[in-house]
Backbone as CSV, one residue per row, in Angstrom:
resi,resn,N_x,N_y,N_z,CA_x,CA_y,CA_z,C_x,C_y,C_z
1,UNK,-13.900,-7.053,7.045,-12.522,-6.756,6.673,-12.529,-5.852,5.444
2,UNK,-11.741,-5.445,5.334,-11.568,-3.702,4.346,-10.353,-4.517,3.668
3,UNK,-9.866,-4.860,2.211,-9.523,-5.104,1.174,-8.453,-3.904,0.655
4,UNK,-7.050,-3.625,0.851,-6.710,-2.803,0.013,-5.226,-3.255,-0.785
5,UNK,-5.482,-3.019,-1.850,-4.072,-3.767,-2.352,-3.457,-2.771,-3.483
6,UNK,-2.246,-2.980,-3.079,-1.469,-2.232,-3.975,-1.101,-2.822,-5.334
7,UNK,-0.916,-2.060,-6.278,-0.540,-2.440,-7.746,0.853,-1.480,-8.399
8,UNK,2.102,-2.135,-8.416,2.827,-1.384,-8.784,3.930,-1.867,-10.132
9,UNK,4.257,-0.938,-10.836,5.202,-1.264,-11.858,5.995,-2.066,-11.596
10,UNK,7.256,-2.595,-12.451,8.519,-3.104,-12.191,9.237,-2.090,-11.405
11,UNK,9.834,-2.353,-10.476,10.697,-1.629,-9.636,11.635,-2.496,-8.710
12,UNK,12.650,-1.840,-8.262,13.858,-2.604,-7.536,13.575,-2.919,-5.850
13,UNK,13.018,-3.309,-5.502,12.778,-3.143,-4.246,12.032,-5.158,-3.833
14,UNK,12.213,-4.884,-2.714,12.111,-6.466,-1.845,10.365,-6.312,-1.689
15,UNK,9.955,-7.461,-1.906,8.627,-7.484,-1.066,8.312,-7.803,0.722
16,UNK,9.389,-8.211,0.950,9.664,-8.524,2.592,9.589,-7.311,3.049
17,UNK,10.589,-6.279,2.369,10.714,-4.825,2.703,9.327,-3.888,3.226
18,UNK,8.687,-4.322,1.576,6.860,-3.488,1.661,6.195,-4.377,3.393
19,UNK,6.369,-5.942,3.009,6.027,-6.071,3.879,6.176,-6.361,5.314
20,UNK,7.093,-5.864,5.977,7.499,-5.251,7.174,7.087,-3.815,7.326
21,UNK,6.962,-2.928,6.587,6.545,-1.511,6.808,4.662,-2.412,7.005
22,UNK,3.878,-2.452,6.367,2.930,-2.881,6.667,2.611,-3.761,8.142
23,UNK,3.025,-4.711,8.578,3.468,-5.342,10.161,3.871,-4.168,10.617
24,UNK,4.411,-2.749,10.342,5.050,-2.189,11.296,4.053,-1.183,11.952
25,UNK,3.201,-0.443,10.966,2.454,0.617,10.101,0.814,-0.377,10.829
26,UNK,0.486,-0.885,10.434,-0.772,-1.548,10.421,-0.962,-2.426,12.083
27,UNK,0.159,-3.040,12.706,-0.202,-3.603,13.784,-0.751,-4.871,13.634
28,UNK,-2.126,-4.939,15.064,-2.861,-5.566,15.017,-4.034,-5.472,14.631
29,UNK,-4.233,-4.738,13.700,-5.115,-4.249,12.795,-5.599,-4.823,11.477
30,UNK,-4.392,-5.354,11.280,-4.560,-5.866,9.518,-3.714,-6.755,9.239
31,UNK,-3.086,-7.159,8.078,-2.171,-7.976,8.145,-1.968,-7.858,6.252
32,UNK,-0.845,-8.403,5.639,-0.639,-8.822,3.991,-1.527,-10.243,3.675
33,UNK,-1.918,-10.327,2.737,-2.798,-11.049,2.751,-2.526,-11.947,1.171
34,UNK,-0.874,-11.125,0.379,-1.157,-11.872,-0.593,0.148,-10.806,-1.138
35,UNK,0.842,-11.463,-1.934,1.880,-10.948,-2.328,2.432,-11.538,-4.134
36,UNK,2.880,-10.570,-4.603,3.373,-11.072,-6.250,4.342,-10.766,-7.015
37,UNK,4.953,-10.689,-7.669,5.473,-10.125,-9.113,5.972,-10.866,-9.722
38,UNK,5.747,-9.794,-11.488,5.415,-10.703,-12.680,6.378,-9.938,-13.370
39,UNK,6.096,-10.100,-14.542,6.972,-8.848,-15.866,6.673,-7.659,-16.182
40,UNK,5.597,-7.703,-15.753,5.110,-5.645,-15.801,5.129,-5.081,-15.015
41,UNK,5.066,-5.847,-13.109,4.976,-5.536,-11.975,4.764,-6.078,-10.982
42,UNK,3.651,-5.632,-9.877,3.644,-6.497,-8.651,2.284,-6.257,-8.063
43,UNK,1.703,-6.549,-6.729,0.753,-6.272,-6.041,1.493,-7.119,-4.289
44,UNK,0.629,-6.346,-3.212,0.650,-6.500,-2.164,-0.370,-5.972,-1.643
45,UNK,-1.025,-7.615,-1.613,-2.631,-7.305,-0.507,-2.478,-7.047,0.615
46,UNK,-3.515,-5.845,1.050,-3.562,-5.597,2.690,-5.031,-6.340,3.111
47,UNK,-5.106,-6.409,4.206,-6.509,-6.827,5.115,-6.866,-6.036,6.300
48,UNK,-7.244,-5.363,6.252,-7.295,-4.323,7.437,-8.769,-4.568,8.221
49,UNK,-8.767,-5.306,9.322,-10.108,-5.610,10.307,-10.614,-4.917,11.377
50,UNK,-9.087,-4.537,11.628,-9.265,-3.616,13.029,-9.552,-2.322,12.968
51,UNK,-10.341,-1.367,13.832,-10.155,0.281,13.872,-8.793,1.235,13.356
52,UNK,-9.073,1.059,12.040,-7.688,2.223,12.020,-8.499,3.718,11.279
53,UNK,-7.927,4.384,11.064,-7.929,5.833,10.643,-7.205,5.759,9.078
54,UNK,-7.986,5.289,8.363,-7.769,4.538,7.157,-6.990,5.836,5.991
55,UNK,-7.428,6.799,5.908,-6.688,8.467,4.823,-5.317,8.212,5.746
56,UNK,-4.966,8.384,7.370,-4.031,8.527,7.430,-2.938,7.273,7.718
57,UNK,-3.589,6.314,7.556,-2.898,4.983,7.197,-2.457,4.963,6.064
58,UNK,-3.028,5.300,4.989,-2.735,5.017,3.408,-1.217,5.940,3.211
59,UNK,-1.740,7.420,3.538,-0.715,8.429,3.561,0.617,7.861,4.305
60,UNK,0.437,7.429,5.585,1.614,6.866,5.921,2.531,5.908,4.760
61,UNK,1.489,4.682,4.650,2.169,3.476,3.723,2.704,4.336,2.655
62,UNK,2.238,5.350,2.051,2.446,5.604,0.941,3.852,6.531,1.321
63,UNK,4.418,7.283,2.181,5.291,7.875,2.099,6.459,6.197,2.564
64,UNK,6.032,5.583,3.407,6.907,4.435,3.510,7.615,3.860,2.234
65,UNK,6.298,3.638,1.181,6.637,2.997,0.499,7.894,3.510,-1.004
66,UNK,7.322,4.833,-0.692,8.032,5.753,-1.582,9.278,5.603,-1.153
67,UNK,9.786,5.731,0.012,10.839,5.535,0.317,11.456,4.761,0.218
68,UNK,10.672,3.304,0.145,11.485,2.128,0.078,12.112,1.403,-1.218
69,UNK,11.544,2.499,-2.205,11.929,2.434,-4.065,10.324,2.458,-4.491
70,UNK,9.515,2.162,-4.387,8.372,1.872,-5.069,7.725,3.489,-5.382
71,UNK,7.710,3.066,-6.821,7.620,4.408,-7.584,5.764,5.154,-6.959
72,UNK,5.793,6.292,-7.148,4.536,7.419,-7.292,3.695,6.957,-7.612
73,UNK,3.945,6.600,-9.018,2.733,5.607,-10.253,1.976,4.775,-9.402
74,UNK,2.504,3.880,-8.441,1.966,2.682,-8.172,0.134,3.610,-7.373
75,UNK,0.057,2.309,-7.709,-1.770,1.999,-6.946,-2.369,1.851,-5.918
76,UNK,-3.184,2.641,-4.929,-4.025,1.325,-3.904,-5.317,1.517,-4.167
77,UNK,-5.606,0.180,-4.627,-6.823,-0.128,-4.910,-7.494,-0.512,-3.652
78,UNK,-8.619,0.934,-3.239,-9.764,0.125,-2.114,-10.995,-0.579,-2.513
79,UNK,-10.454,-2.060,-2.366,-11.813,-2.571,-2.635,-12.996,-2.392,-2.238
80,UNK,-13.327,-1.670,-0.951,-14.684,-1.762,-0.448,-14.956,-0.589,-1.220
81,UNK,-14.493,0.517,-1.573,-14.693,1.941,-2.291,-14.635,1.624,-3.566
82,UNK,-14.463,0.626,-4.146,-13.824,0.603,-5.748,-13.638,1.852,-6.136
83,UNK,-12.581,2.127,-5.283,-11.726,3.729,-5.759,-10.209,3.191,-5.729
84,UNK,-9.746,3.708,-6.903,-7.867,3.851,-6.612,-7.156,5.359,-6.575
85,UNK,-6.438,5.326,-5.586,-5.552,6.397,-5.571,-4.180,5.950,-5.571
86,UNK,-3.236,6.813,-6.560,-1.884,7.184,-6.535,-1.181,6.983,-5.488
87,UNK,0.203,6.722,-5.119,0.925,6.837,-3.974,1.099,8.511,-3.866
88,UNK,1.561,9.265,-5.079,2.234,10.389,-5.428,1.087,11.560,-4.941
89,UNK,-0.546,11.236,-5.542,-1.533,11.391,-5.028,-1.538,11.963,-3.117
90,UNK,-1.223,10.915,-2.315,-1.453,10.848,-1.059,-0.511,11.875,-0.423
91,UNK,0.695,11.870,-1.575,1.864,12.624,-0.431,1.935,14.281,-1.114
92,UNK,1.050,14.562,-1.792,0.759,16.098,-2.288,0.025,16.307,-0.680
93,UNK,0.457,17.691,0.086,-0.340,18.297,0.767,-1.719,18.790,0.471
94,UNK,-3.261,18.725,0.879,-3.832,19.641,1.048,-4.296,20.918,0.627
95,UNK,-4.684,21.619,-0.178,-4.199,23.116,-0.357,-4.897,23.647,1.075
């Protein structure tokens, strides 16, 4: 299983919200695995087991999530990569 969880500021938005785009976005592939918020912010674990196409999974969530209030700033931390990238990051094109 592939580990990726998001880390985001205080912001106005539902966690049911994030997580329904994820159930929607992810399938039978993965699932939330852990959900939070505190006074500085939040997190929403993913679990991803199944075959996905993981750059254009992220890119998806990440324009989802943008949409759904959750600011640019926020995080996904891949645990198996101990790499984090930006939401704001994902949704810059290419040059």
């Amino acid at each position: 299983m592939r580990d990726v969880f998001l880390y985001f500021p205080e912001a106005d938005f539902a966690l049911d919200d994030l997580e329904e785009i994820v159930e929607r976005e992810v399938g039978d592939a993965g699932e939330v695995t852990g959900s939070g918020i505190g006074q500085t912010g939040g997190n929403l674990d993913i679990g991803i087991w199944g075959e996905v196409d993981l750059p254009a999974l992220l890119k998806t969530l990440a324009e989802e999530f943008v949409a759904a209030g959750v600011p640019g700033e926020a995080v996904f931390h891949l645990v198996d990569e101990d790499r984090r990238v930006t939401l704001m990051s994902l949704l810059i094109p290419a040059p």
